[in-house]
C-alpha positions in Angstrom: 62.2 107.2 239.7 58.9 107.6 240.2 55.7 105.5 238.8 54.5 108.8 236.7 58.2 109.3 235.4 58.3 106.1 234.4 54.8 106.1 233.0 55.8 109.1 230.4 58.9 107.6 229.7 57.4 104.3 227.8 55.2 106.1 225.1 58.5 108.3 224.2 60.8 105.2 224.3 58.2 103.4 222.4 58.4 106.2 219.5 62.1 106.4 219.2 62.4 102.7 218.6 59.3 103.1 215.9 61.3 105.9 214.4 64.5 103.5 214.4 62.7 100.8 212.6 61.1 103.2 210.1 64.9 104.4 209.7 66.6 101.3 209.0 63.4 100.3 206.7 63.5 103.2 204.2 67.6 102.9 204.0 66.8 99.1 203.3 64.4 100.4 200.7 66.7 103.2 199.4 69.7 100.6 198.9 67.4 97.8 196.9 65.9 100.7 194.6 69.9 101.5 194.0 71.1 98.0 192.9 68.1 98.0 190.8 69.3 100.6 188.5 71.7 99.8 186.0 75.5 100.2 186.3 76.5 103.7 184.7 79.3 104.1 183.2 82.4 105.5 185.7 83.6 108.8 183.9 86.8 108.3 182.8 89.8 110.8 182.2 88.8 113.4 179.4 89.7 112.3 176.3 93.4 114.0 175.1 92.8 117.0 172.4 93.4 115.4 169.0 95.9 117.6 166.5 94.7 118.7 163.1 97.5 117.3 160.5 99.2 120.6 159.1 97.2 121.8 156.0 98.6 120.8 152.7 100.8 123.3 151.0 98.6 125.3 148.6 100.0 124.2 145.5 100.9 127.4 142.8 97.9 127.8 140.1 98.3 126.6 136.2 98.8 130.1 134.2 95.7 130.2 131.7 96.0 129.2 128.3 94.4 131.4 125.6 95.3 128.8 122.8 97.7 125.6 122.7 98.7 124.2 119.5 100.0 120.9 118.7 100.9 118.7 115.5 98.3 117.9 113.5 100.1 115.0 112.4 102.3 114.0 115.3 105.5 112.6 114.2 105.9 114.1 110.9 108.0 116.3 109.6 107.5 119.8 107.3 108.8 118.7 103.8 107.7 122.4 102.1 108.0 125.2 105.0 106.0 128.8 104.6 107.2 131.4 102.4 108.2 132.1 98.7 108.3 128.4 96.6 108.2 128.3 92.9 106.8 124.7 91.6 107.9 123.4 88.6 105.0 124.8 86.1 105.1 128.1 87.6 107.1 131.0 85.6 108.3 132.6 89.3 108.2 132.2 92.6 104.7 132.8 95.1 103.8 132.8 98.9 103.6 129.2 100.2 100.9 130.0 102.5 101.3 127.0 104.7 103.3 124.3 105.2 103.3 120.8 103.5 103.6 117.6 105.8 104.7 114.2 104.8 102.5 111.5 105.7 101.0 108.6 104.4 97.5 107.8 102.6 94.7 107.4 105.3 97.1 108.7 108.5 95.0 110.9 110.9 94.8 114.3 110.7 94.2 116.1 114.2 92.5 119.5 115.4 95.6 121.8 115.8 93.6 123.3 118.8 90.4 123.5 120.3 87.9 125.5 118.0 85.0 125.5 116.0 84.4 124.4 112.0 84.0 127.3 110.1 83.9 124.8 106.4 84.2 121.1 105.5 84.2 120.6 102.0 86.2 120.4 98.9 87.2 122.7 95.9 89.4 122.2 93.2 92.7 123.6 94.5 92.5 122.7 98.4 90.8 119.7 97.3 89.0 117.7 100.5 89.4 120.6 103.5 88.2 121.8 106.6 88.5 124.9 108.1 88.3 125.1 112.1 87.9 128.9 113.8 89.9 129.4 117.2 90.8 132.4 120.1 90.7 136.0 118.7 89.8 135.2 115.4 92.9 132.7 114.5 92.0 130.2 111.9 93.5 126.9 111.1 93.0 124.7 107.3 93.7 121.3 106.7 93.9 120.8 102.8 94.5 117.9 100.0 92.9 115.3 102.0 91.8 111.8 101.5 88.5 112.3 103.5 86.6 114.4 105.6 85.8 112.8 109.2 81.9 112.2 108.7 80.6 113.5 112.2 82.0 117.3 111.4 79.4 120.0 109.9 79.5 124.0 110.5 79.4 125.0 114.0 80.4 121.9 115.6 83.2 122.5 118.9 86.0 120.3 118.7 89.3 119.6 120.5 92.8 120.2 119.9 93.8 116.5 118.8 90.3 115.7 117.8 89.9 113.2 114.0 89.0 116.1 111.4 89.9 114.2 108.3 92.8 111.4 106.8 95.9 111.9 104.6 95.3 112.1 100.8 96.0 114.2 97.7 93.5 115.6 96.5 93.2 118.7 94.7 96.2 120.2 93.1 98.3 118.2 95.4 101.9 116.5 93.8 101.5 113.4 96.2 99.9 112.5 99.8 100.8 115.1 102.4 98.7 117.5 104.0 98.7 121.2 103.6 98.4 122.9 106.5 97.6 126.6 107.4 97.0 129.5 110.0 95.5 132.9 109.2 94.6 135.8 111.2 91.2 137.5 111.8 92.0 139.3 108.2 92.8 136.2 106.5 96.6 137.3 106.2 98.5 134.1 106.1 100.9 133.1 109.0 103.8 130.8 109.6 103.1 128.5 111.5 106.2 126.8 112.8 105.8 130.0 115.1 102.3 128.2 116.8 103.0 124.6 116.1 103.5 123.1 120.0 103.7 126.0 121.5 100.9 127.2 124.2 99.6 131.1 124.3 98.1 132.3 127.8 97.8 136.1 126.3 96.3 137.9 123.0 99.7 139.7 123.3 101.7 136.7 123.4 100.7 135.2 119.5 103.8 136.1 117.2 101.2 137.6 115.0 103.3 140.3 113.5 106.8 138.2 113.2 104.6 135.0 111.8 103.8 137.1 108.5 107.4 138.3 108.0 109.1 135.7 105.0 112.3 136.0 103.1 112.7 137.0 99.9 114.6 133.8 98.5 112.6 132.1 96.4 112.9 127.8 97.2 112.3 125.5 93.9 110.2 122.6 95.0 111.2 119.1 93.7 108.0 117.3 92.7 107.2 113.5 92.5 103.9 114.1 90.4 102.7 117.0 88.3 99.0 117.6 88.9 96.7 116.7 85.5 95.4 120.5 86.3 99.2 121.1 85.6 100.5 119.3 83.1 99.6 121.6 80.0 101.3 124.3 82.2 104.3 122.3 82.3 104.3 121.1 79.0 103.9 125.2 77.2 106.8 126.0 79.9 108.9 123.3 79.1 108.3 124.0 75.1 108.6 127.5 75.5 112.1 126.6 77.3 113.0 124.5 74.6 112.5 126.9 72.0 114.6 129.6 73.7 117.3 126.9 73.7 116.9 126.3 70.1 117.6 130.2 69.7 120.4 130.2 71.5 122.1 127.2 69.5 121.1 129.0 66.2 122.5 131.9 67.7 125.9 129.9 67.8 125.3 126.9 65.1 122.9 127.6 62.5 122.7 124.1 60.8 122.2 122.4 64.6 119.5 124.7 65.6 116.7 122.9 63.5 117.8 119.3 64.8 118.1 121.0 68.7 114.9 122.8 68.5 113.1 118.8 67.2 114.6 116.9 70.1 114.0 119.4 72.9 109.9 119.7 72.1 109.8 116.5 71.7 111.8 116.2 75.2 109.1 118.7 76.8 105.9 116.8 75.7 107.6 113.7 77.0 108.6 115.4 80.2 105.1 116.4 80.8 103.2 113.5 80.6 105.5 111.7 83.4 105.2 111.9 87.3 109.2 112.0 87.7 110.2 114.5 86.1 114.0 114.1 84.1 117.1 116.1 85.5 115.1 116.7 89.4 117.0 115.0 92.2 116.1 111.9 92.9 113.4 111.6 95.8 112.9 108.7 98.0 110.0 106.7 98.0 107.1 106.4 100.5 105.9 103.1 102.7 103.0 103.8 100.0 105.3 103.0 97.0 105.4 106.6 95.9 108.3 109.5 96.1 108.1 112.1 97.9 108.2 115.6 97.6 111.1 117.8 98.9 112.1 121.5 99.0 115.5 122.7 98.3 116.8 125.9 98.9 
C-alpha cells in the first residue's frame, strides 16, 4: 500500500469511528429518555361483551275505574233495605228511598266514593246530612246524623272512605242508624245494594235502569222509638183504629161496645207516648242500651 493510500485512508477511518461513537451515544441517550417515562399499562385482552338481563315481562294494565263504591259504614249491616216500607204512623205503605244501617252513636261514617259536596247541613226530616256529587251526575246522601265532620263546606273534593260525619239520630229518625242514599242525575232514587262494593270502569256499566225497579210488597217496619214529630200521628191512628174496633164489637155486642171503645183509646194515648210500642216483636238492644230497628217482610 502506498504512503498516499494510506494517507486518505486515516481521515475516512477517523470518521467512521466518530460516526460509531455518535451511534452508540444517541442509542445511550434514546434508552435513558425510555426508562424515564412511566410504565404504561400492557393492554390486556378486551373485556368479554356483558349480557343485558331479559326485560321484565310487561305486566297487563289495571282496567279504568269510572266510580268504585264501598260501605260507608264497613261492617254493618242494612237493617231497612230500598223499596216500599210502611212505618208504624203511616196509613200505607211509601218508597224507602235508601237504605237504613245499624250502627252505633258516634261510629264513622265514610265517603261512599270519591266526589264532591254538593250540601252539608241539616233539615228537619234528614236531620244532620251531607250530600256528596260523583261520576255522571250520581249522587250519594248520608242522613240522621250525630254530626257533620267540621272541615267539609260546598265544593270541597273528597275520597271514597274519607270522615264526612258520625252516627246519630237526628231528624225524624226511630234510633241511631244512618240513612243512606243514591240518586241519579234526575234525582230519581236508586237501590243501592246494586253500587255498594262494587267498581264501574263504564257509564254503561251503572245498573241505573234495574237499581230503580222495586217490588210491589209493601214491608212493615218494627220501630224502637216513635219520633216526637210522630207521635200525634200515631196516637189519631191508633185512636182512629180503636174506634173502628169499638164499631165492630157494637156491631156484635151492643152493651160491651161502650166499655171496648173506653179501654182501647185509652190503650192508643198510652201506646203513643212510649218508645216500645205494645204487640211489635221484641227487638234486641244495642251496645248503646237501646233497641234496634228491624224490617219484616
Amino acid at each position: 500500500m502506498t504512503d498516499l493510500s494510506l494517507a486518505q485512508d486515516g481521515p475516512a477511518r477517523h470518521w467512521l469511528f466518530d460516526a460509531a461513537l455518535g451511534g452508540i451515544a444517541a442509542l445511550g441517550a434514546i434508552t435513558l429518555a425510555h426508562a424515564a417515562l412511566p410504565d404504561l399499562p400492557r393492554a390486556g385482552p378486551p373485556p368479554a361483551a356483558r349480557i343485558a338481563p331479559p326485560a321484565p315481562a310487561p305486566q297487563p294494565a289495571e282496567p279504568p275505574v269510572l266510580i268504585a263504591f264501598q260501605d260507608p259504614v264497613p261492617g254493618r249491616v242494612v237493617v231497612s233495605p230500598f223499596g216500599l216500607r210502611q212505618l208504624p204512623w203511616e196509613e200505607g205503605g211509601r218508597l224507602h228511598a235508601g237504605v237504613d244501617i245499624q250502627a252505633n252513636f258516634g261510629e264513622p261514617v265514610r265517603a261512599a266514593a270519591d266526589g264532591v259536596v254538593v250540601e252539608a247541613g241539616q233539615n228537619s226530616s234528614y236531620g244532620r246530612y251531607v250530600a256528596l256529587k260523583h261520576a255522571e251526575g250520581l249522587t250519594t246522601f248520608y242522613a240522621h246524623m250525630g254530626g257533620v265532620a267540621q272541615h267539609l263546606r260546598p265544593g270541597l273534593a273528597v275520597k271514597a272512605g274519607q270522615v264526612v260525619g258520625k252516627i246519630g239520630s237526628s231528624g225524624t229518625s226511630t234510633g241511631p242508624h244512618l240513612h243512606f242514599e243514591i240518586r241519579d242525575r234526575r234525582d230519581r232514587p236508586l237501590n243501592p245494594s246494586l253500587f255498594l262494593g262494587r267498581e264501574f270502569a263504564e257509564a254503561d256499566d251503572l245498573p241505573l235502569r234495574k237499581a230503580q225497579r222495586f217490588g210491589r210488597t209493601v214491608r212493615i217496619a218494627h220501630v224502637s222509638m216513635i219520633p216526637q214529630s210522630k207521635r200525634a200521628l200515631m196516637e189519631a191512628k191508633l185512636e182512629r183504629e180503636a174506634a173502628e174496633k169499638a164499631l165492630r164489637l157494637a156491631e156484635r155486642d151492643p152493651k160491651a161496645a161502650s166499655v171496648g171503645a173506653f179501654d182501647a183509646a185509652s190503650a192508643a194515648r198510652d201506646a203513643a207516648t212510649v218508645e216500645k210500642m205494645d204487640g211489635l216483636k221484641v227487638l234486641p238492644i244495642g251496645e248503646d242500651g237501646r233497641p234496634r230497628g228491624q224490617i219484616s217482610s
